[in-house]
C-alpha positions as CSV (number, residue, x, y, z in Angstrom):
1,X,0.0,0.0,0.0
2,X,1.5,3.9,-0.6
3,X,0.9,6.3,1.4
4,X,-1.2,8.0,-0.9
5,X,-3.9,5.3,-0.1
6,X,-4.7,6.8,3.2
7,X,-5.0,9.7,2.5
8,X,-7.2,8.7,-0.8
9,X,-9.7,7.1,1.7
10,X,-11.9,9.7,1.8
11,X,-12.7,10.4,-1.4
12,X,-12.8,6.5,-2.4
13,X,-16.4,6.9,-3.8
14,X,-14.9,9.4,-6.5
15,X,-12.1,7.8,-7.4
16,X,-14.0,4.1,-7.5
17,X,-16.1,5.6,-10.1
18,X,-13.3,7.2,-11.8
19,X,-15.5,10.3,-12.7
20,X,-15.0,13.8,-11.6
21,X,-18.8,14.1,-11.3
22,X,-19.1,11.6,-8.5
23,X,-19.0,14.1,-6.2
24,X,-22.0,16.1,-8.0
25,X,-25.8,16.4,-8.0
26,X,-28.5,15.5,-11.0
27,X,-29.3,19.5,-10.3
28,X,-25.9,20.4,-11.0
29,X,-26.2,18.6,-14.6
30,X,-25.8,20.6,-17.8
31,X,-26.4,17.9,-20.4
32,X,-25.2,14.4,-21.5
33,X,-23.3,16.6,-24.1
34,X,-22.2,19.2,-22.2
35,X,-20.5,17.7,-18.6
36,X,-19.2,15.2,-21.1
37,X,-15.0,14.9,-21.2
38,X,-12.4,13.3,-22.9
39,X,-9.5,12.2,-21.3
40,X,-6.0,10.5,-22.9
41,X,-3.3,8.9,-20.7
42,X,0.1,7.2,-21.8
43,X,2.3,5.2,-19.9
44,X,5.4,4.0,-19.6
45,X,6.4,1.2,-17.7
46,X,9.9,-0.6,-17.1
47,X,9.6,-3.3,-14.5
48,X,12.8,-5.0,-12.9
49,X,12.2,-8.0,-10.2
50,X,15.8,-9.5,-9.2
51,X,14.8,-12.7,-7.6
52,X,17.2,-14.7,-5.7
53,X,17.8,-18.1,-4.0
54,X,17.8,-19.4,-7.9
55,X,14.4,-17.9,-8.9
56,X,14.1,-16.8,-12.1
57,X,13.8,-13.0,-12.5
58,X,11.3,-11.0,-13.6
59,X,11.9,-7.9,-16.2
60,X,9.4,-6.1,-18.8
61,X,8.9,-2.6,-20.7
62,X,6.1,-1.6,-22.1
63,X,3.9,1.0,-23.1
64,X,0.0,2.0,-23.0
65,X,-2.8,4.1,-24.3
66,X,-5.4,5.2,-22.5
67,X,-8.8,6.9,-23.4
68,X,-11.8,7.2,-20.9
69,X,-14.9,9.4,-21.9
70,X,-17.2,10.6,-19.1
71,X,-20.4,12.1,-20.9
72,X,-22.7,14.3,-18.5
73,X,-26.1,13.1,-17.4
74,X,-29.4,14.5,-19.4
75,X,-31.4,17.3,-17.6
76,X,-34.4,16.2,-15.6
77,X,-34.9,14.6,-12.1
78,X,-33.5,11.3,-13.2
79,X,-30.2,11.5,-15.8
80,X,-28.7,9.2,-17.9
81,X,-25.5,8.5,-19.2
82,X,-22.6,6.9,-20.1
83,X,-18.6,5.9,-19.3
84,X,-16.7,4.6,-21.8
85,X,-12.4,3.4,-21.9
86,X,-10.6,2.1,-25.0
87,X,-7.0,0.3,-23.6
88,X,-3.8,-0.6,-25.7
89,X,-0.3,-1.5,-24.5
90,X,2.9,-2.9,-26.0
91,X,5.6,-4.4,-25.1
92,X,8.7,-2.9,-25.8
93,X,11.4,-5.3,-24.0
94,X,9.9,-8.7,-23.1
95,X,13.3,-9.5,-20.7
96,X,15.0,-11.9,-23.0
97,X,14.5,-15.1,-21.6
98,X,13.3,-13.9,-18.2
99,X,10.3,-14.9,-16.7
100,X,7.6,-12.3,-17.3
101,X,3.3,-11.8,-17.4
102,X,3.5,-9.2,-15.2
103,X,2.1,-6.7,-17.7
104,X,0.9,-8.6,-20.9
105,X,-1.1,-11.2,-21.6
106,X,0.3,-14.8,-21.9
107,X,0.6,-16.0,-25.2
108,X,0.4,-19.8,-23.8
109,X,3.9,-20.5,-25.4
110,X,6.1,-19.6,-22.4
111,X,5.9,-15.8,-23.5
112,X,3.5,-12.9,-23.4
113,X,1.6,-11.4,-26.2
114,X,3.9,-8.2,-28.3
115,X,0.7,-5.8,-28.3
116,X,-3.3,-5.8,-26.7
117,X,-6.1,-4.0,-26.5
118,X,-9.6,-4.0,-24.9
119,X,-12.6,-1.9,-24.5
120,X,-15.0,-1.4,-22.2
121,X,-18.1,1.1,-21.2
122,X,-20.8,1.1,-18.3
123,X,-24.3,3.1,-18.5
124,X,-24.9,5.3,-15.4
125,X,-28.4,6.5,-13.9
126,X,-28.3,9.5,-11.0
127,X,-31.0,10.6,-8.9
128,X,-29.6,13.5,-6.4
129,X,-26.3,12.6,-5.9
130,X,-26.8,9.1,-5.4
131,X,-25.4,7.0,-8.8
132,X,-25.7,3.7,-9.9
133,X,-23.9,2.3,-13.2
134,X,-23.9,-1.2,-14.9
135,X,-21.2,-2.4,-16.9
136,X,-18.2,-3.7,-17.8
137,X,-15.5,-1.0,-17.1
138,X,-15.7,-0.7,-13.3
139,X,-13.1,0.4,-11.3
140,X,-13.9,0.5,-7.4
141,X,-11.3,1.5,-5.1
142,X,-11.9,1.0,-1.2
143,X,-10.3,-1.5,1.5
144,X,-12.3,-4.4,0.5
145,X,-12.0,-4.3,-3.0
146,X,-9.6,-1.7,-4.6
147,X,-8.8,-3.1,-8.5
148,X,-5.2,-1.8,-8.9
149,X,-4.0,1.0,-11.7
150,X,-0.1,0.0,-11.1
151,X,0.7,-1.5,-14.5
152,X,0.1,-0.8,-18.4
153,X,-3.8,-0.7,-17.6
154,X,-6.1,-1.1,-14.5
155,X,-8.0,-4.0,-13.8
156,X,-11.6,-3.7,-14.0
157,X,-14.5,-5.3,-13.2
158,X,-18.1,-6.7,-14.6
159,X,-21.6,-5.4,-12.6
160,X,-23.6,-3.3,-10.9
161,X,-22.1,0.0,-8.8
162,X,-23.7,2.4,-6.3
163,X,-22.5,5.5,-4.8
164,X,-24.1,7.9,-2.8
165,X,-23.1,11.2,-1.5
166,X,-26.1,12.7,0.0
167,X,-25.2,14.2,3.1
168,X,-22.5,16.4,2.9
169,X,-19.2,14.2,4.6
170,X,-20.7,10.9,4.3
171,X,-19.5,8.5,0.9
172,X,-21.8,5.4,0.6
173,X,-21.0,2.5,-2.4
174,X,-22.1,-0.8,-2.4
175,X,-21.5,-3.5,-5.4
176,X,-22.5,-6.5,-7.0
177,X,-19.7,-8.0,-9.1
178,X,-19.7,-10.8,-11.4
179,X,-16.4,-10.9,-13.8
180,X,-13.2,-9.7,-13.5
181,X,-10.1,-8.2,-16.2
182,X,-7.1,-8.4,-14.7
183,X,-3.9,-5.8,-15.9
184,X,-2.1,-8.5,-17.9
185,X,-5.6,-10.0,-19.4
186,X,-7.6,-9.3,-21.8
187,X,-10.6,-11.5,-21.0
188,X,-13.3,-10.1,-19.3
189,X,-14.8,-12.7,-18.4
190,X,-11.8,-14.1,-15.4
191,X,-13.0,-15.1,-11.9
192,X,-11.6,-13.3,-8.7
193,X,-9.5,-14.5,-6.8
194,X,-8.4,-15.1,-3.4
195,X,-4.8,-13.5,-3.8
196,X,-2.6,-15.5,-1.5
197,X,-4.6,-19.2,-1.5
198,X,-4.8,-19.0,-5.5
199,X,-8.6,-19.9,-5.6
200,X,-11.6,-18.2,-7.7
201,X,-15.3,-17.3,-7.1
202,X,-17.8,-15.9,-10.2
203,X,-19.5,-13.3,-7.6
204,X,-18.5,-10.7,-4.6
205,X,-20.7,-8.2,-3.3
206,X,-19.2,-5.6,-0.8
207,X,-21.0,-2.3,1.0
208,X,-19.6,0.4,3.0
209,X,-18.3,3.7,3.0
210,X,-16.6,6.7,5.2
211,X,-17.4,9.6,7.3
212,X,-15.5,12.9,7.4
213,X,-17.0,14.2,10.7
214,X,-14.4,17.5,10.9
215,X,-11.3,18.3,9.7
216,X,-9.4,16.2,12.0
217,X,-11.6,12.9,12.4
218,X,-13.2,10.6,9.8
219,X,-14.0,7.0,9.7
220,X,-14.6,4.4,7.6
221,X,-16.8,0.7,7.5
222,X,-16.7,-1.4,4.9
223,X,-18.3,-5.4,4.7
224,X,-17.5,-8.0,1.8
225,X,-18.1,-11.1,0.8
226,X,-16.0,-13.1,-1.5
227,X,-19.0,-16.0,-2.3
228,X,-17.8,-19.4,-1.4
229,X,-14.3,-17.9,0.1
230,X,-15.1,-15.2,3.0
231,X,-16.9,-12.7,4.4
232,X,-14.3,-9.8,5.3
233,X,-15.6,-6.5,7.4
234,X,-13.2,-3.5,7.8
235,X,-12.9,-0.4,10.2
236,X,-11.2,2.4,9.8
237,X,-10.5,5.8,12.4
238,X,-8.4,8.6,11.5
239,X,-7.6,11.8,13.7
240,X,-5.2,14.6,12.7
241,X,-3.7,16.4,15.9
242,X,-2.5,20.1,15.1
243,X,0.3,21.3,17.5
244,X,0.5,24.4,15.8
245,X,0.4,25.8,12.3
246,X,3.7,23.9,11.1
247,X,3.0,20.9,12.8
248,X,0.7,18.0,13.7
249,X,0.3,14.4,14.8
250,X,-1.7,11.6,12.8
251,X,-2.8,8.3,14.0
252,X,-4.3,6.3,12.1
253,X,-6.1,2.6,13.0
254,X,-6.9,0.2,10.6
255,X,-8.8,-3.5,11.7
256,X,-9.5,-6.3,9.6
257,X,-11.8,-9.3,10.5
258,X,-11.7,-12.3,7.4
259,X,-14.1,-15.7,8.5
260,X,-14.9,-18.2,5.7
261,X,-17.8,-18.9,4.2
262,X,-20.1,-20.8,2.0
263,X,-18.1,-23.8,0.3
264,X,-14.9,-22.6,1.7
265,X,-12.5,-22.6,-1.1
266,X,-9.6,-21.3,0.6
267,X,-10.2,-23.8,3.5
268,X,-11.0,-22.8,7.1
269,X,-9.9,-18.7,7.5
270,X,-10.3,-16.7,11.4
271,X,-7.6,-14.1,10.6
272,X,-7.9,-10.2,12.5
273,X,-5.5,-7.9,11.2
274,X,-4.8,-4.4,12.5
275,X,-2.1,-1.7,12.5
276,X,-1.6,1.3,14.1
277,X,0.6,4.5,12.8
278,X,1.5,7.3,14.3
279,X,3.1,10.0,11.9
280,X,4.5,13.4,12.6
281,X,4.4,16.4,10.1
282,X,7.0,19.4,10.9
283,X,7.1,21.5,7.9
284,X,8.0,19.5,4.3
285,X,8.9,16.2,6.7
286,X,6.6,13.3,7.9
287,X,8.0,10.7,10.6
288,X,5.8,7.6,10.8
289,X,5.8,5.0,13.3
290,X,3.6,1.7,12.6
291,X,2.9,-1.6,14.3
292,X,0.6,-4.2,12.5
293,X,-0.1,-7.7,13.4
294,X,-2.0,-10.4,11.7
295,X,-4.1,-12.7,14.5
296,X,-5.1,-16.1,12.8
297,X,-3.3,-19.1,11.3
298,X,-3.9,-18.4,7.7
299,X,-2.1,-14.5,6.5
300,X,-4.5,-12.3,6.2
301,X,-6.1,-12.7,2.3
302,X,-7.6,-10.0,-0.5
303,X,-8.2,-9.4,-4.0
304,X,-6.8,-11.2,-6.8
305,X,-8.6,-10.5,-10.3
306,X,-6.7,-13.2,-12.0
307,X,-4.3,-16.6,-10.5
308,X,-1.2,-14.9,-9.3
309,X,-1.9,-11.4,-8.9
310,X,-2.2,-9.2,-6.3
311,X,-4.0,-5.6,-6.1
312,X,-4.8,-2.8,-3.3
313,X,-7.4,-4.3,-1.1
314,X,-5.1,-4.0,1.7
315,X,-4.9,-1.1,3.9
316,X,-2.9,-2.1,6.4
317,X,0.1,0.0,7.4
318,X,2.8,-2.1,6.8
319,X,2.1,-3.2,3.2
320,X,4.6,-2.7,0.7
321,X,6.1,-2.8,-2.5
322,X,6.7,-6.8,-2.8
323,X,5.7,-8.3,0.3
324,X,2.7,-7.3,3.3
325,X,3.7,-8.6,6.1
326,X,0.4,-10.2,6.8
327,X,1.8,-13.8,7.4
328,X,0.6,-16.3,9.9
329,X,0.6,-14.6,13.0
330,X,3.2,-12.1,12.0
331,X,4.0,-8.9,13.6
332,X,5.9,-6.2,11.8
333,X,7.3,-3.1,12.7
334,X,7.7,0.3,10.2
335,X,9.5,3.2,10.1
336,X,8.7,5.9,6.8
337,X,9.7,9.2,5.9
338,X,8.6,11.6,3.2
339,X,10.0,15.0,2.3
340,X,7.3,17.2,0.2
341,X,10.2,19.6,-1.7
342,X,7.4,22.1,-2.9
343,X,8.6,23.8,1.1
344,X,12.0,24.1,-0.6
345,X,11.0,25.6,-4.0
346,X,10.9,22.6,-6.3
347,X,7.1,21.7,-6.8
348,X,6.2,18.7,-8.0
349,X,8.9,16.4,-6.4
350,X,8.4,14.0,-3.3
351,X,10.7,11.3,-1.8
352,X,9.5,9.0,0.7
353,X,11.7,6.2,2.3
354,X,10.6,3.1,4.3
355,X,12.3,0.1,6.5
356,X,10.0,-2.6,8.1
357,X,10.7,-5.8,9.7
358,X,8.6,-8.5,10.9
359,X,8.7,-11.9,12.7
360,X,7.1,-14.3,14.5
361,X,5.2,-15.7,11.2
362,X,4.0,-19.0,12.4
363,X,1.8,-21.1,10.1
364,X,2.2,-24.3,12.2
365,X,-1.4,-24.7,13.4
366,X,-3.0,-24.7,9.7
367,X,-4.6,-27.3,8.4
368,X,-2.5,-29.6,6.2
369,X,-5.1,-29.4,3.2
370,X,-5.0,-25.6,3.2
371,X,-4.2,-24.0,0.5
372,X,-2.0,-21.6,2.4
373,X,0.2,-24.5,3.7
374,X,3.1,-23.2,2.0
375,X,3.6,-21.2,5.2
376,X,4.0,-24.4,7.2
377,X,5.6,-24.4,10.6
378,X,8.2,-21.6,10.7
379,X,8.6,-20.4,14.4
380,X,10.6,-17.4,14.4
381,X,10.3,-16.3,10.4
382,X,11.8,-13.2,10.2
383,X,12.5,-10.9,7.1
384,X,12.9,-7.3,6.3
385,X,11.9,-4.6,3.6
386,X,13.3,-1.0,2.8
387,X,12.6,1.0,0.1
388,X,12.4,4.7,-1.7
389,X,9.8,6.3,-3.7
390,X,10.6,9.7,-5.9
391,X,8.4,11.2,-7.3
392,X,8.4,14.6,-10.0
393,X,5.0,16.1,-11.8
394,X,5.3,19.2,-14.3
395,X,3.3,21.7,-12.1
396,X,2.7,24.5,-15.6
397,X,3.9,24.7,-19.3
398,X,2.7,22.4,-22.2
399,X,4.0,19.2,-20.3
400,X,1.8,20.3,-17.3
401,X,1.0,16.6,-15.8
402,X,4.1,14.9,-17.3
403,X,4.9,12.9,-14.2
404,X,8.1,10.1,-13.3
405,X,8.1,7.9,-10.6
406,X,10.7,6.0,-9.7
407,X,10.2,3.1,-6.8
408,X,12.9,0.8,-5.5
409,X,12.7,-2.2,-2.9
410,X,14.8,-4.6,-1.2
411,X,13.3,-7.3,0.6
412,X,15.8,-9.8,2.6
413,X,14.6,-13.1,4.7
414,X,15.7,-14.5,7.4
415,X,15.4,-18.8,8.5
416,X,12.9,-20.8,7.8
417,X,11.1,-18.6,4.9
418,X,8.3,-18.9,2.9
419,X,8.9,-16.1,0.5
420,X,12.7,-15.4,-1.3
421,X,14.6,-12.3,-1.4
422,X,14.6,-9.9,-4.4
423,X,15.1,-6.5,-5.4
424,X,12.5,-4.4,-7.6
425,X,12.6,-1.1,-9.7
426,X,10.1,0.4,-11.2
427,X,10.0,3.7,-13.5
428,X,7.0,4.9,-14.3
429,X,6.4,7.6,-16.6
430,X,2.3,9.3,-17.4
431,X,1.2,11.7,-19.8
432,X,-2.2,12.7,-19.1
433,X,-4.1,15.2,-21.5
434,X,-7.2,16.4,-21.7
435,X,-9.1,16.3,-25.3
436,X,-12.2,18.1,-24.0
């Protein structure tokens, strides 16, 4: 998870539906025509996963297209409209022998696919400021199901959406999903998935939403249930501390709670996760403390939208760039740091750095059928992440938006692991533009 997440939260509804009238109401609406926009995004992406203990790397380039159209809604009590994204990306470097599918499709000859495309488009109905849409091109983005943007193209999902925003503070969104395209797919027809067991189910249905009750205090609550695999609830409390006008304290509590259900496909799950932060902000520098610990047998589990992929449905702290900590009765400790250089006169750049460690992952009491087994019994597991994060946007001119991001990680185990160490870059360059 990046720290951007957290502070996302609050406006999840708006970026779920990835509209900037989310936030609006049918008596704001000027026309289907009119409110309608037309936005293009490239993206470059060179990926480098140095995997050791005699695993084979991982390394792709590729690039990607991007065009979403947002018409308005037609005038009248109830309005109409519609969302619409056309997707391309190419591969530019498929790593030469290395093992890849992180972006691209698999071509089912060992490789991936040189170029793909896909479409998609979702009709939407608003009454107020309450929104339902229907369609294939959904992109929801909240703890219990958050369909990642971190490749060529997001993942997105098949059904029906809600989101309300009637009372000024209060976000409301409930779903009913029933397919899945994942960011290295072009089917969108795929199953989701339990991440970390590897298992699928056709439907998941989640509710929830978050409270901004003043500047300094919101919360959110969020239910889901993966059919067949488990029911998952989340809580959320945040509360900003000012000590004066160039400082302030942030703690911030996020809980967990995952039981099976139904047929239980991933096998019997009682995890609760939780972690607590503490960050301090003195002028262009934030300090954060965080603790997180994972309470069950099984790690703690969330959304896959294809076998072996993992997205953002996990708010804990602790959750990083290749591994979350969220073992078998692990506990982790982090320590981050982020320096906004706008303070110092250069806009538009960010670093962040991170360290975390954790131990104690135990999977010795699971059952030997799990599908999680792989943990088996490993006492004192211990292993270790740190990491940087830079970060430059093009604050005016004609390249206004022109962004890099450039995100490095190290992660290191200690005896008895279940994972392998590796080192990952990323660079990630975005055009956006805006056609009308």
């Amino acid at each position: 998870m990046t720290l951007s997440k957290k502070r996302l939260l609050v406006l999840a509804i708006a970026t779920a539906t990835g509209s900037p009238l989310a936030l609006a109401s049918q008596t704001d609406s000027n026309g289907f025509i009119e409110d309608g926009r037309l936005d293009f995004l490239t993206r470059n992406l060179y990926w480098n996963h140095d995997r050791k203990n005699g695993a084979e790397d991982r390394r792709e380039w590729g690039q990607a297209f991007r065009l979403d159209y947002r018409s308005g809604y037609t005038r009248g009590t109830v309005g109409f409209g519609v969302d619409a994204s056309a997707y391309a990306a190419l591969k530019l470097d498929g790593g030469r022998g290395y093992s890849n599918a992180v972006m691209m499709p698999d071509d089912g000859k060992g490789g991936t696919e040189s170029e793909a495309s896909s479409a998609g488009a979702a009709v939407k109905m608003r009454i107020s400021a309450t929104e339902l849409k229907y369609g294939n091109n959904l992109r929801p983005y909240n703890p219990v199901f958050a369909a990642a943007d971190a490749r060529l193209v997001p993942g997105i999902a098949t059904g029906l959406h809600l989101t309300s925003n009637e009372l000024e503070g209060l976000s409301l969104e409930a779903a009913h999903l029933t397919a899945a395209k994942d960011f290295n797919s072009t089917n969108g027809d795929d199953d989701f998935h339990a991440a970390y067991a590897g298992v699928g189910t056709r439907t998941v249905n989640f509710l929830g939403g978050s409270y901004v009750v003043n500047d300094r205090f919101s919360f959110s609550l969020y239910g889901s249930e993966f059919e067949d695999i488990w029911r998952q609830y989340y809580a959320n409390a945040n509360y900003v501390y000012p000590i004066n006008e160039n400082q302030s304290l942030t703690f911030d509590f996020n809980l967990y709670k995952t039981d099976d259900e139904g047929r239980k496909l991933a096998g019997d799950i009682d995890t609760t996760a939780y972690s607590l932060a503490a960050a301090w902000s003195v002028g262009a520098h934030t300090f954060k403390l965080a603790y997180q610990k994972n309470e069950g047998d099984t790690p703690f589990d969330y959304l896959g939208l294809g076998p072996g992929t993992f997205h953002d449905s996990i708010y804990l702290a602790n959750s990083s760039q290749i591994v979350d900590f969220n073992g078998p009765n692990e506990k982790s400790w982090g320590l981050f740091y982020d320096l906004e250089l706008s303070r110092y006169g250069v806009p538009g750049l960010s670093i962040g750095a991170r360290y975390i460690k954790g131990s104690d992952v135990d999977g010795g009491k699971m059952d030997a059928m799990s599908p999680y087994n792989y943990y088996g019994d490993k006492g004192s597991e211990e292993h270790w992440e740190r990491g940087f994060d830079i970060r430059y946007a093009v604050q005016q001119g004609s390249a206004r938006g022109l962004s890099f991001r450039l995100r490095q990680a190290s992660h290191r185990i200690g005896n008895g692991a279940s994972d392998i160490s590796s080192d990952q870059v990323r660079l990630i360059v975005e055009y956006p533009y805006q056609i009308f």
